[in-house]
N, CA, C and O atoms as a GROMACS GRO file, in nm:
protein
  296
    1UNK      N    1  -0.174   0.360  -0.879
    1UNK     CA    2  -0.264   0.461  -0.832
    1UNK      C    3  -0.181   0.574  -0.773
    1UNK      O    4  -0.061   0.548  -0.770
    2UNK      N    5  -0.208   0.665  -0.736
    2UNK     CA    6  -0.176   0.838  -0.770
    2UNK      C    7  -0.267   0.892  -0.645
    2UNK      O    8  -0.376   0.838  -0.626
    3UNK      N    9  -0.222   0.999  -0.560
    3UNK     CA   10  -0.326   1.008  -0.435
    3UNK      C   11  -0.189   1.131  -0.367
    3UNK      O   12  -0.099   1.108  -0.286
    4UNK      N   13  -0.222   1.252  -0.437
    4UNK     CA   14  -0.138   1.358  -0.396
    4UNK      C   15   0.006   1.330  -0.434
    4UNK      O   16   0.042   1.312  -0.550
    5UNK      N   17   0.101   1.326  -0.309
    5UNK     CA   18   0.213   1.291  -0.354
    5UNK      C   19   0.261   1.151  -0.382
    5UNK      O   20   0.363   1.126  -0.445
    6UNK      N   21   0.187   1.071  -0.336
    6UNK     CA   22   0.176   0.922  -0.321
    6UNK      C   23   0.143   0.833  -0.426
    6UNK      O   24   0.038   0.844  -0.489
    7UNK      N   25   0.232   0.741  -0.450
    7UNK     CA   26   0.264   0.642  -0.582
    7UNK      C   27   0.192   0.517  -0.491
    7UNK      O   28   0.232   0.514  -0.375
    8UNK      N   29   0.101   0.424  -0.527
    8UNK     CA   30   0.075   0.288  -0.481
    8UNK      C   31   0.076   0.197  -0.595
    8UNK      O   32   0.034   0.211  -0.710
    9UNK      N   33   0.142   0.087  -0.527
    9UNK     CA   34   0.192   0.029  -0.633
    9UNK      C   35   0.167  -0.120  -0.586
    9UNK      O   36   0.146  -0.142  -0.466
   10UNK      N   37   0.167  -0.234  -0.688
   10UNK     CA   38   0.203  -0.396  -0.673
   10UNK      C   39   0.344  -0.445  -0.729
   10UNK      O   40   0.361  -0.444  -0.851
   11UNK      N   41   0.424  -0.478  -0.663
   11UNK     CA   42   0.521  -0.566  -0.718
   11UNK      C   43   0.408  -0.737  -0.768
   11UNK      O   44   0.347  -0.812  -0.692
   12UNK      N   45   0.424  -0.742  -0.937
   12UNK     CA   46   0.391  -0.860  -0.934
   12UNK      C   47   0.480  -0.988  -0.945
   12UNK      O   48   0.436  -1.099  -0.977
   13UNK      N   49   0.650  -0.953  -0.908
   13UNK     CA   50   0.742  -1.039  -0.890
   13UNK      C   51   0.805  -1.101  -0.728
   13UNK      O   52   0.908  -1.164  -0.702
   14UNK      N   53   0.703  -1.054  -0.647
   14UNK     CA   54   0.757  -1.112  -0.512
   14UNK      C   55   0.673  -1.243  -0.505
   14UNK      O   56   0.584  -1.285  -0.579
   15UNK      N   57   0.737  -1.300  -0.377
   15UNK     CA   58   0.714  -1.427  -0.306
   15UNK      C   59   0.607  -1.395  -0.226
   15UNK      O   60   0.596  -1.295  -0.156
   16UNK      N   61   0.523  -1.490  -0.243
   16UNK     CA   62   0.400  -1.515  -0.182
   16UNK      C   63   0.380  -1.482  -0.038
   16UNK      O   64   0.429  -1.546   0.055
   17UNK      N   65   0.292  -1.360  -0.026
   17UNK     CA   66   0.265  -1.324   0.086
   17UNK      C   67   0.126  -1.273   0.084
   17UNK      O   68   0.059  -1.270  -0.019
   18UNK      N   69   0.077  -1.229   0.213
   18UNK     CA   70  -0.090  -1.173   0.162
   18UNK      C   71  -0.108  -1.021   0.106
   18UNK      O   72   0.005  -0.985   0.072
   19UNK      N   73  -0.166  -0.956   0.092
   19UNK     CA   74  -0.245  -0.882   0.013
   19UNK      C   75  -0.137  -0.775   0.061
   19UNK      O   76  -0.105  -0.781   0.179
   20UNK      N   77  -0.086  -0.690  -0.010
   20UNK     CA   78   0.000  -0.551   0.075
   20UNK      C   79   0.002  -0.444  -0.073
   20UNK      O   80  -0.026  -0.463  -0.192
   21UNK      N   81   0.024  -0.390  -0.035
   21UNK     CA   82   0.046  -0.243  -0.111
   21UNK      C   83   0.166  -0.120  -0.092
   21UNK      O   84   0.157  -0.030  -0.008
   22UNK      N   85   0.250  -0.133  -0.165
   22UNK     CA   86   0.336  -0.004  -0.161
   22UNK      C   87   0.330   0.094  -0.178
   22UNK      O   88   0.279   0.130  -0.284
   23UNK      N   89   0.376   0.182  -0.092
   23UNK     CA   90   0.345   0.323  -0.137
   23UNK      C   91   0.503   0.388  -0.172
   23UNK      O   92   0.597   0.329  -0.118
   24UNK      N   93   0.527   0.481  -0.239
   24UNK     CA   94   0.666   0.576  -0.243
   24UNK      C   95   0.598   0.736  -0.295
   24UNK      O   96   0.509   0.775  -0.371
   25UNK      N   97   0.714   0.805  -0.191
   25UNK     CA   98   0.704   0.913  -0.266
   25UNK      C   99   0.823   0.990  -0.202
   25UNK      O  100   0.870   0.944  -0.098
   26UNK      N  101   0.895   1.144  -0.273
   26UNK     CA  102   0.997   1.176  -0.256
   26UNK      C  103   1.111   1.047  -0.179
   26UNK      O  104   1.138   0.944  -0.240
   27UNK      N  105   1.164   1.079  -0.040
   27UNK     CA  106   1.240   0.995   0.007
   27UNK      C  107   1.196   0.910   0.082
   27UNK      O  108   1.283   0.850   0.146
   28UNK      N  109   1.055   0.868   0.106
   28UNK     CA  110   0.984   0.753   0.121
   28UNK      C  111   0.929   0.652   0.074
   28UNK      O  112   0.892   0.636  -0.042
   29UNK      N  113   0.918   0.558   0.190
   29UNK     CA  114   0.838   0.439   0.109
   29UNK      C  115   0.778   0.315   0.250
   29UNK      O  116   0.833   0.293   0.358
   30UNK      N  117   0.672   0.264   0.203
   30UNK     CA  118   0.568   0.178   0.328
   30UNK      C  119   0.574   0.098   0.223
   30UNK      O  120   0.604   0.101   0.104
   31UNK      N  121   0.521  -0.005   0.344
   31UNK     CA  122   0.387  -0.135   0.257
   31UNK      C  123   0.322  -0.157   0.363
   31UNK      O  124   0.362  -0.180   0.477
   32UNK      N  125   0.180  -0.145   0.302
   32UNK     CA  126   0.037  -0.165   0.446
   32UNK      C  127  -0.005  -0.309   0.392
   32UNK      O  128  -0.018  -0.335   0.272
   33UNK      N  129  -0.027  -0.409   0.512
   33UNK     CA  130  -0.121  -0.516   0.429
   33UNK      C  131  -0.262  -0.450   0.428
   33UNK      O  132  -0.294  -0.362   0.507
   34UNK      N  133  -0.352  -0.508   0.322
   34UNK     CA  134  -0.487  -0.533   0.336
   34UNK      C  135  -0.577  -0.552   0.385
   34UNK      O  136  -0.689  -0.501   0.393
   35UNK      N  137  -0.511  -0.660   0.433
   35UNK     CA  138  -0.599  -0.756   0.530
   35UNK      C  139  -0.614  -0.820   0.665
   35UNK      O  140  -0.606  -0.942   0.678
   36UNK      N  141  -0.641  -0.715   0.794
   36UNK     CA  142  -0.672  -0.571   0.778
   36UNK      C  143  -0.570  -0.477   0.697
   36UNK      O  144  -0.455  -0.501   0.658
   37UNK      N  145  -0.644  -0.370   0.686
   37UNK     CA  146  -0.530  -0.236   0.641
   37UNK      C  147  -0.427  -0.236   0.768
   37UNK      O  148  -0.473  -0.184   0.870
   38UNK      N  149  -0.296  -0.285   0.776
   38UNK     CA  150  -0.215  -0.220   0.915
   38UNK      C  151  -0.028  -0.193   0.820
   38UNK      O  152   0.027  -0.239   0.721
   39UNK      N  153  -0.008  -0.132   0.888
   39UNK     CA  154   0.128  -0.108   0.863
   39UNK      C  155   0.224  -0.212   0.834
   39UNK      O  156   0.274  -0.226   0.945
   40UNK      N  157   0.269  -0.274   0.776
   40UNK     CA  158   0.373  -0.375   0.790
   40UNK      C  159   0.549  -0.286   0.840
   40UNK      O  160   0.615  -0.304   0.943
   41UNK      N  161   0.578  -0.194   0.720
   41UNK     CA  162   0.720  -0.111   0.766
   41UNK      C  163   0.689   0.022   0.665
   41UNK      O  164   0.603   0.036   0.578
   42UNK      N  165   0.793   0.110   0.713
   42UNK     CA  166   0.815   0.244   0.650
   42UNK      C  167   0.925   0.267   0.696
   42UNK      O  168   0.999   0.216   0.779
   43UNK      N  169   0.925   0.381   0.609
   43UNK     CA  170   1.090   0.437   0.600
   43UNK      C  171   1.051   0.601   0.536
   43UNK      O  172   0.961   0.636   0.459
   44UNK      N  173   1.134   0.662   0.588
   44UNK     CA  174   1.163   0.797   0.558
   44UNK      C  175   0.999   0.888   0.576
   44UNK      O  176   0.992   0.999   0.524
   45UNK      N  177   0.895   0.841   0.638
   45UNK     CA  178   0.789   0.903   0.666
   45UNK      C  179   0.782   0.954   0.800
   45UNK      O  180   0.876   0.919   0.872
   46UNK      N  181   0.700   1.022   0.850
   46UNK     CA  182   0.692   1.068   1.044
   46UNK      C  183   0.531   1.038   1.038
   46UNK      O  184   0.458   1.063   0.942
   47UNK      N  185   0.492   0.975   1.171
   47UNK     CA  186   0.394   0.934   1.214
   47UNK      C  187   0.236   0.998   1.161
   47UNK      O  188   0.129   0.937   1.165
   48UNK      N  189   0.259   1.144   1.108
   48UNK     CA  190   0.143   1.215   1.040
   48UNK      C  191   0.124   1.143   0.942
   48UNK      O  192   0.017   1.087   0.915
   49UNK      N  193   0.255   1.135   0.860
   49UNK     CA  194   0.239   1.090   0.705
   49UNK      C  195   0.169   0.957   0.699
   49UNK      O  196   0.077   0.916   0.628
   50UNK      N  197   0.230   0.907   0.785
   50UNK     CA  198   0.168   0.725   0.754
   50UNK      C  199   0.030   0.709   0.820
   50UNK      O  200  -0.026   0.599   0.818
   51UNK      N  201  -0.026   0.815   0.877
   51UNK     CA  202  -0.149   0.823   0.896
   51UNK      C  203  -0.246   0.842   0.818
   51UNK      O  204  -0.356   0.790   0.801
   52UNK      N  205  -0.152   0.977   0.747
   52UNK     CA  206  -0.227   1.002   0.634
   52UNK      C  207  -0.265   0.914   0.498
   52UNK      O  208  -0.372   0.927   0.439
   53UNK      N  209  -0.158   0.824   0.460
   53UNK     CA  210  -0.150   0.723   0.384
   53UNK      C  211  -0.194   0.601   0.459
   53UNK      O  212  -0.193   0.514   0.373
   54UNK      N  213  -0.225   0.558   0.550
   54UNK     CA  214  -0.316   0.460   0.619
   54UNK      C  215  -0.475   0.515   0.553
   54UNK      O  216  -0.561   0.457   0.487
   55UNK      N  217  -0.465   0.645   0.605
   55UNK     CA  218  -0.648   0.654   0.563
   55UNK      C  219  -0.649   0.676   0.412
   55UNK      O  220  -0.752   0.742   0.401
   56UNK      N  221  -0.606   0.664   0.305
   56UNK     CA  222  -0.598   0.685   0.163
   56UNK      C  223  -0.628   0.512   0.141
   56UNK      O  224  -0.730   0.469   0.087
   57UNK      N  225  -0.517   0.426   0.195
   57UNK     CA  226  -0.485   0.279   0.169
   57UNK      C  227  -0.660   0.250   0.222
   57UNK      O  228  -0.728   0.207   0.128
   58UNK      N  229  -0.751   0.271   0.376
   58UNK     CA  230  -0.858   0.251   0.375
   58UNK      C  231  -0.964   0.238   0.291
   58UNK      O  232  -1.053   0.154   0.271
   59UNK      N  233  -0.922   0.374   0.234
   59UNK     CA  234  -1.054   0.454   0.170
   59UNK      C  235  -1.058   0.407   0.010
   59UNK      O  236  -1.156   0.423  -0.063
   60UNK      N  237  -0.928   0.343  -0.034
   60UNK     CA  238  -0.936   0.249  -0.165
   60UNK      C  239  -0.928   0.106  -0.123
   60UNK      O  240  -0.921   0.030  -0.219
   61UNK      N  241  -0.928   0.075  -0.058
   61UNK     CA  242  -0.909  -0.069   0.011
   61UNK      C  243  -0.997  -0.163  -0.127
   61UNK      O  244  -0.922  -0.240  -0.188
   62UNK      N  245  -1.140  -0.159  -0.172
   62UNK     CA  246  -1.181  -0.238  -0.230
   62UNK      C  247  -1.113  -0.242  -0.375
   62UNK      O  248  -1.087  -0.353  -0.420
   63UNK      N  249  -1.093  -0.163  -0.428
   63UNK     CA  250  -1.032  -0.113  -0.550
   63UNK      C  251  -0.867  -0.178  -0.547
   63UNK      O  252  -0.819  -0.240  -0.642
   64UNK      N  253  -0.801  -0.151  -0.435
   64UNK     CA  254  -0.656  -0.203  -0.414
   64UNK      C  255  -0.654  -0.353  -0.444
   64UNK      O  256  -0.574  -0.404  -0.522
   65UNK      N  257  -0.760  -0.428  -0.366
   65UNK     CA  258  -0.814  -0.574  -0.297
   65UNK      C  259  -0.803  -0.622  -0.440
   65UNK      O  260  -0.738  -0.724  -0.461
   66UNK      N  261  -0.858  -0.563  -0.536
   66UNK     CA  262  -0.934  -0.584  -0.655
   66UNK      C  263  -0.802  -0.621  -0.766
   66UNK      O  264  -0.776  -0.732  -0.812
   67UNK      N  265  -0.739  -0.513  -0.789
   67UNK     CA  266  -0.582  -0.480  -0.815
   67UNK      C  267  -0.511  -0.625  -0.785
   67UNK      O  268  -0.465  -0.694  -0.877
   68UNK      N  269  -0.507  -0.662  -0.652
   68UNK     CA  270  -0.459  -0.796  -0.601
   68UNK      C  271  -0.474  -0.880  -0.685
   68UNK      O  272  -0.388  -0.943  -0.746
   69UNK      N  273  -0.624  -0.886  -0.694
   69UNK     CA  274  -0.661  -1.036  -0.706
   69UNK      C  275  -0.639  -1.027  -0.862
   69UNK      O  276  -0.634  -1.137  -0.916
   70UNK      N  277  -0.626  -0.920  -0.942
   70UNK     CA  278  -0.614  -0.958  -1.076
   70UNK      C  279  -0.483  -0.988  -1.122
   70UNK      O  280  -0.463  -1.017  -1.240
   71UNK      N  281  -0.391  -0.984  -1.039
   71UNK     CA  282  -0.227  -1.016  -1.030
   71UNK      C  283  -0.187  -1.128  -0.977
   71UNK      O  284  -0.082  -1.184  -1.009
   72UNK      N  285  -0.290  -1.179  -0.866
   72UNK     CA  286  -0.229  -1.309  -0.836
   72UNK      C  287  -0.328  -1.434  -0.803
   72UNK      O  288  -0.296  -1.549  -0.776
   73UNK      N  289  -0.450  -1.382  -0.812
   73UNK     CA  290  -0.567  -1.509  -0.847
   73UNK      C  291  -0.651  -1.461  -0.677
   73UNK      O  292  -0.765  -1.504  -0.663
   74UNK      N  293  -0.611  -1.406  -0.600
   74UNK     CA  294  -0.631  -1.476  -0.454
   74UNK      C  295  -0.654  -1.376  -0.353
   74UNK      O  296  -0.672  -1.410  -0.236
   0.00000   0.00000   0.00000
């Protein structure tokens, strides 16, 4: 998924963890879990940005959730 400058993405080769979502763009990059939506880490963003990409990660939350579950059953 695509959301201005923002790439969200699934690794479907990691180790079992709950629901999260990556984001990258220019010299950044997060992963928010799901479940709730909260921050897990970031890098190269300032406190606006990951706000701003917190409320994007919200506002697709069911659609993301969805994404999940067709990648890893759960």
């Amino acid at each position: 998924m695509r959301a201005g400058p923002y790439r969200f993405f699934i690794w479907s080769h990691e180790p079992p963890e709950p629901a999260h979502i990556h984001v990258e763009s220019g010299d950044g990059h997060a992963k928010f879990w799901l479940d709730p939506v909260s921050l897990a880490e970031a890098e190269g963003y300032n406190p606006r940005e990951v706000a701003r990409i917190r409320r994007i990660v919200v506002a697709n939350r069911s659609e993301l959730r969805e994404r999940w579950r067709d990648i890893f059953g759960h």
